[in-house]
N, CA, C and O atoms as a GROMACS GRO file, in nm:
protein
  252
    1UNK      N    1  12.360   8.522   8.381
    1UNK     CA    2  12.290   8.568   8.500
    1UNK      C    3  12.375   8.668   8.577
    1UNK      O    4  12.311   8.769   8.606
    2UNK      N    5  12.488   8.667   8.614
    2UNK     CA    6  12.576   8.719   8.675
    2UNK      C    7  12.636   8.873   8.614
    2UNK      O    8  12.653   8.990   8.647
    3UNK      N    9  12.653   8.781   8.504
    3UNK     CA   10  12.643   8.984   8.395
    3UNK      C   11  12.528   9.034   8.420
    3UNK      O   12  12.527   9.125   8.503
    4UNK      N   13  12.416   8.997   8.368
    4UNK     CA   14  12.311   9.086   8.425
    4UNK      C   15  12.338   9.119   8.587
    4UNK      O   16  12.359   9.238   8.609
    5UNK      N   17  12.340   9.049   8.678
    5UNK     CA   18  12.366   9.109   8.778
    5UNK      C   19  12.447   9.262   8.816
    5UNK      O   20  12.417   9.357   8.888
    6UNK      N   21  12.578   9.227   8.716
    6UNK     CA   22  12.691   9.307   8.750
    6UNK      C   23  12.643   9.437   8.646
    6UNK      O   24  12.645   9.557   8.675
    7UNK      N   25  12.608   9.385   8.537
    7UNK     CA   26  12.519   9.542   8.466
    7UNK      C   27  12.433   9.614   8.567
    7UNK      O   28  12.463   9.732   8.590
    8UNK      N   29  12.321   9.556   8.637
    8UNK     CA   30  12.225   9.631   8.649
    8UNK      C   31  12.306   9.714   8.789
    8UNK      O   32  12.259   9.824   8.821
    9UNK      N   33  12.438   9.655   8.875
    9UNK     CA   34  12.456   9.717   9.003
    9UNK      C   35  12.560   9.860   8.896
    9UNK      O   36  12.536   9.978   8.919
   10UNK      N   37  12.629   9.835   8.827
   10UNK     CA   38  12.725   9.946   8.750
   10UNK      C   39  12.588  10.060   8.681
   10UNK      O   40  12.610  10.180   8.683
   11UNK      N   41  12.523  10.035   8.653
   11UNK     CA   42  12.401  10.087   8.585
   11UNK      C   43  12.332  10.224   8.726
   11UNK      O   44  12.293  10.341   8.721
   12UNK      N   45  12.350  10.131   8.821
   12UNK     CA   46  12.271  10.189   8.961
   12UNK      C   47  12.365  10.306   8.973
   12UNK      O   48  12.340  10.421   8.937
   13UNK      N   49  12.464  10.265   9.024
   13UNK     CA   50  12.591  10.286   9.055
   13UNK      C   51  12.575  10.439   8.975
   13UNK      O   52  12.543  10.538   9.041
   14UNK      N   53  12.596  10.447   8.849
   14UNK     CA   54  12.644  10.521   8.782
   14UNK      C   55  12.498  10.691   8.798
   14UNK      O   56  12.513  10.813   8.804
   15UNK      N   57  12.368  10.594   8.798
   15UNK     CA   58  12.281  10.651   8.820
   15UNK      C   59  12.282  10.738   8.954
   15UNK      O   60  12.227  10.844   8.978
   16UNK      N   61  12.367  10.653   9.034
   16UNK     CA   62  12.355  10.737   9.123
   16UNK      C   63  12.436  10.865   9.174
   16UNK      O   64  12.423  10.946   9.266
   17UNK      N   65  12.516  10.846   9.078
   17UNK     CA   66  12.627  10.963   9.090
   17UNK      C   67  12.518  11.077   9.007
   17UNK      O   68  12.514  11.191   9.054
   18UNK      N   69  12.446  11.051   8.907
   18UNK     CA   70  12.401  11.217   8.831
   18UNK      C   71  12.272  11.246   8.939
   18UNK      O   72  12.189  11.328   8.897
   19UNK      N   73  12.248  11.193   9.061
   19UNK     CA   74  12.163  11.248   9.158
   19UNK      C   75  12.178  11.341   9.246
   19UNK      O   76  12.266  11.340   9.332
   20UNK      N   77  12.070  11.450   9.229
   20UNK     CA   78  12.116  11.586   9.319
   20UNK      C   79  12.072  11.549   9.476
   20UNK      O   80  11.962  11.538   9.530
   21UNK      N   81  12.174  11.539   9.512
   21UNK     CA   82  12.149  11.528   9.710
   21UNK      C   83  12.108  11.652   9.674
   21UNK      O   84  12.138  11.731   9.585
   22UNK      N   85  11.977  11.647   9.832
   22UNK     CA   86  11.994  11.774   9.925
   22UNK      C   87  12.141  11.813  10.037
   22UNK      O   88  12.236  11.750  10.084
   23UNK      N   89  12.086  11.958  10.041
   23UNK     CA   90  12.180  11.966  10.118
   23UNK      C   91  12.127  11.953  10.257
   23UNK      O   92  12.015  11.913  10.289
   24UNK      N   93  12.228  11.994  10.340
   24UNK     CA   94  12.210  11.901  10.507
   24UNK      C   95  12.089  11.971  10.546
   24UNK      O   96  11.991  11.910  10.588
   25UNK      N   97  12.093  12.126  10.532
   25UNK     CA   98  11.982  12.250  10.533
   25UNK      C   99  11.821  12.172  10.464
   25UNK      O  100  11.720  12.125  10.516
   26UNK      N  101  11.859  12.188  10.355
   26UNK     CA  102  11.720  12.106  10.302
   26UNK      C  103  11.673  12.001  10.377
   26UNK      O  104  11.562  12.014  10.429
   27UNK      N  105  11.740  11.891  10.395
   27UNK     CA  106  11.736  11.781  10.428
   27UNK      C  107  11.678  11.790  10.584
   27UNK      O  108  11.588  11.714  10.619
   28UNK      N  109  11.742  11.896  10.683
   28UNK     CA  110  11.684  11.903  10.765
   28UNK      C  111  11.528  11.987  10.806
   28UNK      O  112  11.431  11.946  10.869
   29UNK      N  113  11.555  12.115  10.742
   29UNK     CA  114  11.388  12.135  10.670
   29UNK      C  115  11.272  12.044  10.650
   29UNK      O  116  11.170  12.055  10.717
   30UNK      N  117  11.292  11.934  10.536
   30UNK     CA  118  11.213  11.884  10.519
   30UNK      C  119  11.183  11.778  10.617
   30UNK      O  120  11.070  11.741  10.652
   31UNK      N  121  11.248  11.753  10.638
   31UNK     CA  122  11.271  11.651  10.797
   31UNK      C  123  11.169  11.720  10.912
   31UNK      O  124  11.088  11.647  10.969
   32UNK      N  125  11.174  11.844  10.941
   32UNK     CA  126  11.099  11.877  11.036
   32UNK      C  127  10.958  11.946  10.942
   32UNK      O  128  10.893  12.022  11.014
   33UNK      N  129  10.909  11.936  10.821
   33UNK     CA  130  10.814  11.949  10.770
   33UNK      C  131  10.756  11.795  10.762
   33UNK      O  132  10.650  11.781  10.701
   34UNK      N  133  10.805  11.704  10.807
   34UNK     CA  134  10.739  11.562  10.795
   34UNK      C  135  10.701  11.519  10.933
   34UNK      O  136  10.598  11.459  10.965
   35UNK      N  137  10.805  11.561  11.012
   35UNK     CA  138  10.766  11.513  11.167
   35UNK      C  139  10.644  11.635  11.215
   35UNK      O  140  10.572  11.618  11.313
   36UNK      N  141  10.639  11.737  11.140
   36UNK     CA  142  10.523  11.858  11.169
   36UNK      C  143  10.406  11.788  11.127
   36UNK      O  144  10.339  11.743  11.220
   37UNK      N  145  10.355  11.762  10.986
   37UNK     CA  146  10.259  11.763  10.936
   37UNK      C  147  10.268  11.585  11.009
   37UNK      O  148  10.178  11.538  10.941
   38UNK      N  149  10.306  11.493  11.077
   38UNK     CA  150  10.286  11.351  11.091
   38UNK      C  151  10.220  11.374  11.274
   38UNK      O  152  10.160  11.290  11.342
   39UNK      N  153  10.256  11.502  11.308
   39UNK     CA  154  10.230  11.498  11.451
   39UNK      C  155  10.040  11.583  11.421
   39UNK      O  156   9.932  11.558  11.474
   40UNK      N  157  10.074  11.665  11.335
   40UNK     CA  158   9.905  11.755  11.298
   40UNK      C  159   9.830  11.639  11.300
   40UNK      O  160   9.748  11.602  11.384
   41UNK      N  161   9.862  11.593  11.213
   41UNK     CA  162   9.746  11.449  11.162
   41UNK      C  163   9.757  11.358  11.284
   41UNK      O  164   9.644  11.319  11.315
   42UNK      N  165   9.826  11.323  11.343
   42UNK     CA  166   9.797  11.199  11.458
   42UNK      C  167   9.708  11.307  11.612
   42UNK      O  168   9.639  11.252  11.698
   43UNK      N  169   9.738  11.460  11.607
   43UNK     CA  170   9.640  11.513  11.654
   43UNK      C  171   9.527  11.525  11.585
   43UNK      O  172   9.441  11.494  11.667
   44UNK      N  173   9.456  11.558  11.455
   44UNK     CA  174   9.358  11.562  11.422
   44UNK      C  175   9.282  11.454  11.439
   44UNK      O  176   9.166  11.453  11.483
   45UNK      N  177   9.372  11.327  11.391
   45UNK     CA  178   9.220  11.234  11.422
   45UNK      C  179   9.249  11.139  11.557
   45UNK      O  180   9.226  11.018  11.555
   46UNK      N  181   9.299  11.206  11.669
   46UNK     CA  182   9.291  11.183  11.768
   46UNK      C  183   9.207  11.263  11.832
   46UNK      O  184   9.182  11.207  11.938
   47UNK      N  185   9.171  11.327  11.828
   47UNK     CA  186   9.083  11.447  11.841
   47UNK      C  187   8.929  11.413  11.790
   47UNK      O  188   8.842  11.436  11.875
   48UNK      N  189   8.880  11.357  11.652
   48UNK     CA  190   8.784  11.310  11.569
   48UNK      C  191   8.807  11.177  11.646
   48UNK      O  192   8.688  11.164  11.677
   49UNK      N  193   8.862  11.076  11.696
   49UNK     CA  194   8.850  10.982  11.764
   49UNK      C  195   8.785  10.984  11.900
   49UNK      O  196   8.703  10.897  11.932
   50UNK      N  197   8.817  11.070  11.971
   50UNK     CA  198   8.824  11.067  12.097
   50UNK      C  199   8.638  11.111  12.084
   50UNK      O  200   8.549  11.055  12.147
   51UNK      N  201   8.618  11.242  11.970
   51UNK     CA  202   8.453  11.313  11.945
   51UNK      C  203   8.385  11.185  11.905
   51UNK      O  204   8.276  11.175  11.961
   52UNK      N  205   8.418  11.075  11.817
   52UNK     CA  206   8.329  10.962  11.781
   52UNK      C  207   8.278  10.862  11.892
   52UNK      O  208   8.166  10.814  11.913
   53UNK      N  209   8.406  10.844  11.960
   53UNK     CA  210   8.401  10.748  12.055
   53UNK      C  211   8.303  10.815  12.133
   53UNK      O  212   8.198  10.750  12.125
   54UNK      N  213   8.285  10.951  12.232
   54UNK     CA  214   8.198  11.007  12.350
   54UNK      C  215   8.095  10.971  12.247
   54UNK      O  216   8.026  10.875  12.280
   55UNK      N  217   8.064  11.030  12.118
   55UNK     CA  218   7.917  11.002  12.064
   55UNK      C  219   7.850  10.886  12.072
   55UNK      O  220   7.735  10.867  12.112
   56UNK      N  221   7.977  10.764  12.005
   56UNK     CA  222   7.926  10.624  12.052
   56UNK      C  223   7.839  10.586  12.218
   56UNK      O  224   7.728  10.540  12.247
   57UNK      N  225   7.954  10.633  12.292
   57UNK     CA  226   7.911  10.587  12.444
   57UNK      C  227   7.760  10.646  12.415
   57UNK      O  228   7.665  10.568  12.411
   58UNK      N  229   7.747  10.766  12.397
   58UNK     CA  230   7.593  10.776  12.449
   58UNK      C  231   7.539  10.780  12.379
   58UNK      O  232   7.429  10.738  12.414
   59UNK      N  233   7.539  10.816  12.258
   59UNK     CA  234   7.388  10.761  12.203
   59UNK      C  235   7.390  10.619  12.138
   59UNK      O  236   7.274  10.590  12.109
   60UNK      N  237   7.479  10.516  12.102
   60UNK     CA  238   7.451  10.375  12.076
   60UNK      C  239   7.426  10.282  12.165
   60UNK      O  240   7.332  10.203  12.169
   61UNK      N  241   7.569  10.305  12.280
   61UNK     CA  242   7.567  10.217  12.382
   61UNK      C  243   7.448  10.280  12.503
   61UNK      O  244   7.473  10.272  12.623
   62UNK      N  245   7.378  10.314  12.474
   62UNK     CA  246   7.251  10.360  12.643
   62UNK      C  247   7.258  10.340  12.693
   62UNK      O  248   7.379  10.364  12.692
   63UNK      N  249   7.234  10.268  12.846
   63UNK     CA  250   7.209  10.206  12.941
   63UNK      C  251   7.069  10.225  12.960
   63UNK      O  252   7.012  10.170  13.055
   0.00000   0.00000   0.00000
């Protein structure tokens, strides 16, 4: 059990050295391409929320 253990962390390990980091540049790029496109979308369907909801009020709920 324990060899397997110690294989699969040397295995990781090793894997993780032939992995290409970004660099800090990239990394920060894409960083502000995620917080961009996460803020579009929480405006878009805040926006389609806010249009469903007025539709609800008046034409389901009537008075």
């Amino acid at each position: 059990m324990f060899g397997r253990l110690k294989n699969y962390i040397i295995e990781a390990r090793h894997e993780l050295r032939n992995v290409q980091w970004p660099t800090r540049s990239e990394a920060t790029k894409l960083t502000i391409v995620v917080v961009g496109v996460s803020l579009g979308l929480a405006i878009f369907l805040g926006v389609f929320d806010t249009i469903f909801s007025y539709a609800i009020k008046v034409f389901v709920l009537k008075s």
